[in-house]
Backbone bond lengths (Angstrom), bond angles and torsions (degrees), N, CA, C in turn:
res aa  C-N    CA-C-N  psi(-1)  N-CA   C-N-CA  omega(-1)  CA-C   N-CA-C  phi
1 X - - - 1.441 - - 1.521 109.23 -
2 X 1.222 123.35 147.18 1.623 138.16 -165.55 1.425 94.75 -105.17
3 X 1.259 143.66 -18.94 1.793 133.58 -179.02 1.334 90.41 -59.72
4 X 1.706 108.71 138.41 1.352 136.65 143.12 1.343 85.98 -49.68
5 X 1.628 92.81 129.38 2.298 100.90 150.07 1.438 112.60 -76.77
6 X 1.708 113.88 -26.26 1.463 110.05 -166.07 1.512 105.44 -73.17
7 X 1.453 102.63 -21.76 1.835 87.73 -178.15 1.544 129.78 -103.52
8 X 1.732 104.64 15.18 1.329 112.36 -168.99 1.445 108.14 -115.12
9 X 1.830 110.80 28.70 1.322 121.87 167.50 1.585 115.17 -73.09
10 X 1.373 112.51 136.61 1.579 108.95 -164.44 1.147 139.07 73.48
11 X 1.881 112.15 -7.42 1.022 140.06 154.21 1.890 126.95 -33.20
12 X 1.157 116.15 110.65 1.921 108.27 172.05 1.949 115.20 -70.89
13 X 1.280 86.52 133.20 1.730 69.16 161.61 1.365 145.02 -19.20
14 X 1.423 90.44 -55.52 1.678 123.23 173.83 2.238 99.05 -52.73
15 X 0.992 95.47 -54.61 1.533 98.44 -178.42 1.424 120.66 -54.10
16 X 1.369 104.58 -57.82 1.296 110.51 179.61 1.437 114.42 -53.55
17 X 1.761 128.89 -50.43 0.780 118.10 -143.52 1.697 103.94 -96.02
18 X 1.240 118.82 -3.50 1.519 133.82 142.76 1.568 112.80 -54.29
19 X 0.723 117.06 -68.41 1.792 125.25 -169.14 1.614 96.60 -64.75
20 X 1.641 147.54 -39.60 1.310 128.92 178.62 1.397 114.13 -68.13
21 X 1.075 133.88 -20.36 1.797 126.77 158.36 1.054 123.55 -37.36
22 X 1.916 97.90 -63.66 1.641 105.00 -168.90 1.350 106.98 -74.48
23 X 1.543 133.80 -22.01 1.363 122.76 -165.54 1.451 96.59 -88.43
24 X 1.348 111.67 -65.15 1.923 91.81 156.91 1.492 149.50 -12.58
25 X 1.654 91.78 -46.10 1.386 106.67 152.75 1.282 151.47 -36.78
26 X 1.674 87.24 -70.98 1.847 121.40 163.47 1.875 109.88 -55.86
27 X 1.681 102.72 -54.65 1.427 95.96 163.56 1.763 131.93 -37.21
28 X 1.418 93.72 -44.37 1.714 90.44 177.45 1.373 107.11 -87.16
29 X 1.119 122.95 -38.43 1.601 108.86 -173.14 1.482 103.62 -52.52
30 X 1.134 109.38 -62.29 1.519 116.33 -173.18 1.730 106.77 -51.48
31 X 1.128 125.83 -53.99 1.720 111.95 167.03 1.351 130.64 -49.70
32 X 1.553 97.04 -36.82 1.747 115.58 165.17 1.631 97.63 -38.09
33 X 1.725 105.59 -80.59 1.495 96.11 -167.14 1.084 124.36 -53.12
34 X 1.527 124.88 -24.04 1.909 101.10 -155.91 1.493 79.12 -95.42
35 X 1.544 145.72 -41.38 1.305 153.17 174.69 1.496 125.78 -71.62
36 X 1.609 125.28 32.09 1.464 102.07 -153.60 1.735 114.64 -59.75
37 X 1.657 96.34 -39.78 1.632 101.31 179.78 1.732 134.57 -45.67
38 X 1.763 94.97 -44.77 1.431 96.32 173.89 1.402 129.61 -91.12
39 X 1.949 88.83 -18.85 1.659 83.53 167.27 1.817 121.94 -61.60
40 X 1.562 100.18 -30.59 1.818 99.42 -171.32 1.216 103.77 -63.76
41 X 1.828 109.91 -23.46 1.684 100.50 -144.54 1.794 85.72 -101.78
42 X 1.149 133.53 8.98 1.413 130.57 152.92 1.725 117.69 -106.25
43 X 1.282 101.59 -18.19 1.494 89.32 165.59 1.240 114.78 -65.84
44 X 1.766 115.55 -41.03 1.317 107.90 -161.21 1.760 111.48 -64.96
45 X 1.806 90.48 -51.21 1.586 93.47 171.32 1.596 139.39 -28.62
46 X 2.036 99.58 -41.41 1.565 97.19 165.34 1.810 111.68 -82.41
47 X 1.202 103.84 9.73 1.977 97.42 170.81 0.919 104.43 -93.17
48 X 1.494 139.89 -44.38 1.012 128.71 170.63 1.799 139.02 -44.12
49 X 1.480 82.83 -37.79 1.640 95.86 -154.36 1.876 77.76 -77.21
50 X 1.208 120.02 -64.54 1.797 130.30 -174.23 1.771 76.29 -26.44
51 X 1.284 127.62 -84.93 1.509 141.78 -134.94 1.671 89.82 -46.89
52 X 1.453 128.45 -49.79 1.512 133.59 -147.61 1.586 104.58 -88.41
53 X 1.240 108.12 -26.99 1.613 128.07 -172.87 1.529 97.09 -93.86
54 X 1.347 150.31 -33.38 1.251 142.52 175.81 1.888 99.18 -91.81
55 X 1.252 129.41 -16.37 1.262 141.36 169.34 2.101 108.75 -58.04
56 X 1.388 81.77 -54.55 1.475 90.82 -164.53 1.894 109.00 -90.69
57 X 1.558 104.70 -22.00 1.585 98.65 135.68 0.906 151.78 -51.26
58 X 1.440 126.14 -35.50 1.395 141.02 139.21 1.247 129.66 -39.88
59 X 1.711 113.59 -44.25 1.435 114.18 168.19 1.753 131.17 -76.57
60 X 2.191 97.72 17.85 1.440 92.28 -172.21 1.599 114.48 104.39
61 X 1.335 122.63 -23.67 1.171 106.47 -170.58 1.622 107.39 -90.63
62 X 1.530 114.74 163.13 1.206 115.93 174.48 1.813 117.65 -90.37
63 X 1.144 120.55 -169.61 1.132 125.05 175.29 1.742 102.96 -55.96
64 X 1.290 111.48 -62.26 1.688 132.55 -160.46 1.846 91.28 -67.64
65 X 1.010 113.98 -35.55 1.873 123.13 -161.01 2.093 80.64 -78.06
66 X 0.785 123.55 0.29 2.271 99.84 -155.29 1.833 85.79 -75.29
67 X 1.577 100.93 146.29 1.557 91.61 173.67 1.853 83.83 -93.27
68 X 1.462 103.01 144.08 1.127 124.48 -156.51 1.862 94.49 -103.00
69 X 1.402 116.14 -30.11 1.257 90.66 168.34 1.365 118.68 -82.46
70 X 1.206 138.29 -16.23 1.266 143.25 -176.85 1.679 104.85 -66.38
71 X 1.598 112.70 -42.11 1.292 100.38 -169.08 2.064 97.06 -88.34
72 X 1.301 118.58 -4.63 1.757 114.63 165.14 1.180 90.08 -63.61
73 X 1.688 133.08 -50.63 1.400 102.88 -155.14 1.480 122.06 -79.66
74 X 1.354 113.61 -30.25 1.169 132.58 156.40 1.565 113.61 -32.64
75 X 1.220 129.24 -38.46 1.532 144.77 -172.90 1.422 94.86 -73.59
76 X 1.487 108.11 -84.92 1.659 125.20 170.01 1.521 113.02 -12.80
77 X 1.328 110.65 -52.47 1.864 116.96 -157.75 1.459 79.94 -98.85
78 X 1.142 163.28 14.14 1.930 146.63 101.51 1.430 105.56 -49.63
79 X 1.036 118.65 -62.80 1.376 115.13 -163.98 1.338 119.06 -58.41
80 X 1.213 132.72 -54.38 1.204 147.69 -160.08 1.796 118.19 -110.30
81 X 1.382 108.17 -20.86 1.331 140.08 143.62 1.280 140.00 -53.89
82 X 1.671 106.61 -134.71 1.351 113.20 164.14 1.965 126.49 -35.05
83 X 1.724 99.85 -35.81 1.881 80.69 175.16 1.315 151.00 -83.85
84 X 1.632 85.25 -37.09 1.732 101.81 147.60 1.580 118.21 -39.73
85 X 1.272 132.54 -55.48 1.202 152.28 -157.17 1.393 102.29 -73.69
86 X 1.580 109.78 -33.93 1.509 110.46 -165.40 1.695 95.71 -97.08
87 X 1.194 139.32 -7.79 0.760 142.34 -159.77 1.947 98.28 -96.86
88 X 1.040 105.00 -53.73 1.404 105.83 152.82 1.429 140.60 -82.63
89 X 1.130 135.81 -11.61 1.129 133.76 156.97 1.597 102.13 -133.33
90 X 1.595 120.79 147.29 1.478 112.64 -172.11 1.911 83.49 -117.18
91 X 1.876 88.65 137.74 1.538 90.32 158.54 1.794 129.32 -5.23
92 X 1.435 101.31 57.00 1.790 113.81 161.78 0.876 103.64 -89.11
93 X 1.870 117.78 -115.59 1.167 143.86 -178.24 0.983 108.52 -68.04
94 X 1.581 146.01 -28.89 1.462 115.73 -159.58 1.110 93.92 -134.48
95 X 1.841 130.27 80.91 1.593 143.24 103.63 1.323 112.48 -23.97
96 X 1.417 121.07 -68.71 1.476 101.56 -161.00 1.484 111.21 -82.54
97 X 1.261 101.82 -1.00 1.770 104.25 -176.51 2.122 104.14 -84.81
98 X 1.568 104.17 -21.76 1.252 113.83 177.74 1.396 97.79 -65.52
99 X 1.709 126.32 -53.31 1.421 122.10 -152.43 1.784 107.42 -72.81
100 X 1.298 106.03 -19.50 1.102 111.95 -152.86 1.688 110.97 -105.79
101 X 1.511 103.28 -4.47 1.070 124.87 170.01 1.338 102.87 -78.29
102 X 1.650 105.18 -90.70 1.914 94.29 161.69 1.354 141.77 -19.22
103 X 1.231 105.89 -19.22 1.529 116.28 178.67 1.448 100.04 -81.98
104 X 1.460 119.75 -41.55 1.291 108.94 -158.82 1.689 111.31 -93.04
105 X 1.699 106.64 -34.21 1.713 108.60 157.42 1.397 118.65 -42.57
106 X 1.254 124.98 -56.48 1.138 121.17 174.04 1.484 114.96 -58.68
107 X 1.246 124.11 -75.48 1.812 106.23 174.00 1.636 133.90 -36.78
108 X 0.947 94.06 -26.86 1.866 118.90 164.36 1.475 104.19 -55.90
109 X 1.465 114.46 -68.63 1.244 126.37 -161.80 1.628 118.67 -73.78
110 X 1.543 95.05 -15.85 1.234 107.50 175.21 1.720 127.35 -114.75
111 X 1.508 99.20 16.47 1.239 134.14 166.17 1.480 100.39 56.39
112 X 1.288 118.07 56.00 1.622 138.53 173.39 1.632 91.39 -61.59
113 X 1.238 106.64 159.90 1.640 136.03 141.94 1.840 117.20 -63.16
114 X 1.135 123.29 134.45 1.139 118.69 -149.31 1.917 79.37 -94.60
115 X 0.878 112.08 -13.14 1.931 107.36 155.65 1.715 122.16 -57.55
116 X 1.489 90.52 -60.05 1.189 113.45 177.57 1.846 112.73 -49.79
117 X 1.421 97.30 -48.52 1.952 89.03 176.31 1.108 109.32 -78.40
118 X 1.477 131.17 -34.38 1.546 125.40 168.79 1.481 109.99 -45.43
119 X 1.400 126.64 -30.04 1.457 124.43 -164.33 1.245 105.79 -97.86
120 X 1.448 124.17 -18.73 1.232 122.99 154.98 1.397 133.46 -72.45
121 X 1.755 116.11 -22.97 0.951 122.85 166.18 1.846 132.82 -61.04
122 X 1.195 78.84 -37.70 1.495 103.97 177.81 1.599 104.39 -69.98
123 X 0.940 103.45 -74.73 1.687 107.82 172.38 1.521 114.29 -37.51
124 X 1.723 127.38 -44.08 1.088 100.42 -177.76 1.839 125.36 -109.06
125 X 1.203 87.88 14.27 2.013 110.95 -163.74 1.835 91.04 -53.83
126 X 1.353 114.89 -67.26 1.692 135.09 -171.53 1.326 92.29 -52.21
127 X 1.138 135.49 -86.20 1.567 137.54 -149.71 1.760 97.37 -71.82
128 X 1.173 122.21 -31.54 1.658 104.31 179.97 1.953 101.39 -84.87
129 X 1.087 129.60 -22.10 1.070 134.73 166.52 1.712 110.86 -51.26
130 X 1.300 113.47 -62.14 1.555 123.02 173.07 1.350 124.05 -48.27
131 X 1.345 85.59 -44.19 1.829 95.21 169.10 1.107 107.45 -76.40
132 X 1.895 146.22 -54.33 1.224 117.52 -175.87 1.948 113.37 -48.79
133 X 0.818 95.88 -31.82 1.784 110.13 -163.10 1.739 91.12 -45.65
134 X 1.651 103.18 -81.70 1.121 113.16 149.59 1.582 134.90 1.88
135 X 1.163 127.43 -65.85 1.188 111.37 170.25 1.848 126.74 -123.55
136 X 1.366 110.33 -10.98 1.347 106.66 165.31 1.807 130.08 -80.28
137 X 1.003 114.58 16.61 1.048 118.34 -159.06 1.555 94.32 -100.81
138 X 1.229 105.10 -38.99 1.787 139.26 176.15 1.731 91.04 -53.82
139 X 1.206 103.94 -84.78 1.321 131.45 -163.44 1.416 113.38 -55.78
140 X 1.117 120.28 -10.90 1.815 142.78 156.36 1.157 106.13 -58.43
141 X 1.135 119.02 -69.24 1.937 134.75 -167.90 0.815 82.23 -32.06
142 X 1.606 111.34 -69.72 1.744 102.76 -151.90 1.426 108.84 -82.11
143 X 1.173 135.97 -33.16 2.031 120.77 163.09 0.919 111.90 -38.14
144 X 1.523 125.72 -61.00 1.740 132.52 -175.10 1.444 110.42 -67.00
145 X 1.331 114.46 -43.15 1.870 121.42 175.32 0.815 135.16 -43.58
146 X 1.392 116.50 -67.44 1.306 155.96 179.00 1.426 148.00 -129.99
147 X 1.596 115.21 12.04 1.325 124.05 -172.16 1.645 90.13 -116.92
148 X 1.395 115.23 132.94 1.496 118.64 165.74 1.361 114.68 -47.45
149 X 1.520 124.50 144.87 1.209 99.88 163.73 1.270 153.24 -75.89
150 X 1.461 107.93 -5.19 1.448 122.29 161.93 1.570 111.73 -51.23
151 X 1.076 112.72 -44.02 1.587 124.20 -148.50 1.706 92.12 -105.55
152 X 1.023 136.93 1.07 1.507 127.20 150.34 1.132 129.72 -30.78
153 X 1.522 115.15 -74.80 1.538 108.52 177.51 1.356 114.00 -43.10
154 X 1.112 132.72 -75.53 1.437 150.98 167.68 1.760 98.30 -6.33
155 X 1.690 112.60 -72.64 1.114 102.55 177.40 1.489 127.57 -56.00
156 X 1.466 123.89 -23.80 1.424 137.15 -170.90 1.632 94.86 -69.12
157 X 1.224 101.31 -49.01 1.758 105.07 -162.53 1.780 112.38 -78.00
158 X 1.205 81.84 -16.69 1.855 86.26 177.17 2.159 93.74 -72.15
159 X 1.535 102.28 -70.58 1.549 82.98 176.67 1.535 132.43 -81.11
160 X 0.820 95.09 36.06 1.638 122.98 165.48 1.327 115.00 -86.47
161 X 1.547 112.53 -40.00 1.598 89.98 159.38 1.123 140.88 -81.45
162 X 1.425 126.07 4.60 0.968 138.04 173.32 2.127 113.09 -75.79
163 X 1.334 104.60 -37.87 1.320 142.15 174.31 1.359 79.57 -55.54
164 X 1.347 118.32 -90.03 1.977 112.28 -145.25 1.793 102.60 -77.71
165 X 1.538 105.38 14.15 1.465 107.07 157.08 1.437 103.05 -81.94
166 X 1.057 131.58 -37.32 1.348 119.99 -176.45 0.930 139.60 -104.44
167 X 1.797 99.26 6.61 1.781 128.35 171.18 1.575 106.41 -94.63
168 X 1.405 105.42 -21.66 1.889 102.18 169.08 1.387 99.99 -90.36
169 X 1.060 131.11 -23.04 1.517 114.81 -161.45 1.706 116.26 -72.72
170 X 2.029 79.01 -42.13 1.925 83.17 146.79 1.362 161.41 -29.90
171 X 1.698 81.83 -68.10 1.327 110.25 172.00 1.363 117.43 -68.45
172 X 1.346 129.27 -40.70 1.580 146.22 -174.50 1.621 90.52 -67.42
173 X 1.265 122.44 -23.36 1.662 124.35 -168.59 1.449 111.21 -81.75
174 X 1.831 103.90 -45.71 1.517 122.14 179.33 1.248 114.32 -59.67
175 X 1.368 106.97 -41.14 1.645 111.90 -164.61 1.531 97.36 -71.47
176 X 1.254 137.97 -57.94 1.737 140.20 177.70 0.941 112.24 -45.78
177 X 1.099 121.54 126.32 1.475 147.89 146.09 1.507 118.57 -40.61
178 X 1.021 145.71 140.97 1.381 143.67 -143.74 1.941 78.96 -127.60
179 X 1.351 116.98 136.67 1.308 113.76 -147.22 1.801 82.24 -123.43
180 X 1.250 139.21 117.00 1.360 117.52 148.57 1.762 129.51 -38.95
181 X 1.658 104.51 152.64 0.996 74.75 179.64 1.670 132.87 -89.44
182 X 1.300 109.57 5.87 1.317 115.40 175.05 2.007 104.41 -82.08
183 X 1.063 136.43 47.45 1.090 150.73 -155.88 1.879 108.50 -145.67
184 X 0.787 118.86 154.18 1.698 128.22 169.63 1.397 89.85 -90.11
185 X 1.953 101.44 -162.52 0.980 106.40 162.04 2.129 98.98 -119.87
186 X 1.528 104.29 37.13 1.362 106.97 169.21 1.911 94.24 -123.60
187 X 1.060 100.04 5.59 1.730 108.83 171.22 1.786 114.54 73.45
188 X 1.235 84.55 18.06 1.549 99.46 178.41 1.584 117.59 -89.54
189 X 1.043 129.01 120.65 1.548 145.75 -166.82 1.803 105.33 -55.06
190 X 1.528 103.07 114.83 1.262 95.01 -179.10 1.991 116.37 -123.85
191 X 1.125 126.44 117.42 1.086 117.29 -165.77 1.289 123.71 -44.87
192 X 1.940 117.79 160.62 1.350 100.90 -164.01 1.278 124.02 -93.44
193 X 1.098 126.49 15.23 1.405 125.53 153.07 1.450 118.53 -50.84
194 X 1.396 96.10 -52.83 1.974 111.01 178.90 1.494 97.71 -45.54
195 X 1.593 100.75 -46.82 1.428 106.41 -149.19 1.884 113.22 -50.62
196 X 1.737 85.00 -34.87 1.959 87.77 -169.19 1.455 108.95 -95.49
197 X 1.446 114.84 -0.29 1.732 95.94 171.57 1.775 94.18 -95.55
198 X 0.788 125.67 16.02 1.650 111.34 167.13 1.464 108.31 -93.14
């Protein structure tokens, strides 16, 4: 937290908890400027990682269950990825060059077949395309509308996690193997009796 303690003597609840936004605020703007590069390229990193970790909540897992390298790489492909990138060019032209980037950090990182990320690419280029369509176009109005322009990114990256919820959900989709169902999930042949009470 960015509140001075010395000046929040005599302070109400109510006070304080008004005043830690804006000083929070001022904290990032002000790191923004003297930092713009590493601040984007760690903001993005914690959107990501939130996006892959509320992703893989969804799929059932618990806190203790998260595969932990999946959500590093997820971190990495903000970090080393999307912020740099956003830092020089902002969500214009290269959406699909963002998705497809992530597509390929991650298969990299997960020591894919360079078949294997092509086949993921393909598979997810159309449907993550639809979805940007889908919701940034919305989410513009209000950047261009109504968000200062200082405070853009900030707003972009807040619904941005919602975004790399649906850029992992993808990706977490590409990377799996589509399992028959006479198959485990160790790919081991299981008779079909097994097969229909699962």
């Amino acid at each position: 937290l960015s509140v001075d303690l010395g000046i929040t003597r005599e302070w109400s609840p109510k006070e304080i908890a008004a005043r830690i936004p804006l000083d929070n605020w001022r904290s990032y703007t002000n790191v923004l400027d003297m930092a713009p590069l590493q601040t984007k390229a760690v903001t993005l990193a914690t959107v990501y990682t939130i996006g892959d970790i509320l992703v893989q909540n969804k799929e059932g897992r618990d806190m203790g269950e998260l595969d932990r390298w999946r959500i590093l790489w997820s971190l990495l492909a903000g970090l080393i990825g999307h912020g740099p990138m956003s830092h020089v060019w902002y969500h214009t032209v290269f959406g699909p060059i963002l998705n497809i980037s992530y597509i390929i950090l991650l298969g990299i990182m997960q020591l894919q077949s360079p078949s294997q990320i092509r086949s993921n690419m393909k598979r997810t280029t159309i449907p993550l395309i639809v979805s940007r369509l889908k919701l940034w176009p919305f989410v513009h109005c209000i950047t261009y509308g109504v968000i200062p322009l200082e405070n853009r990114l900030l707003w972009v990256d807040a619904v941005e996690i919602v975004w790399v919820t649906i850029l992992a959900s993808q990706a977490a989709g590409a990377g799996e193997e589509k399992k028959s169902p006479q198959e485990n999930m160790n790919g081991e042949r299981v008779p079909q009796e097994e097969t229909i009470k699962r």
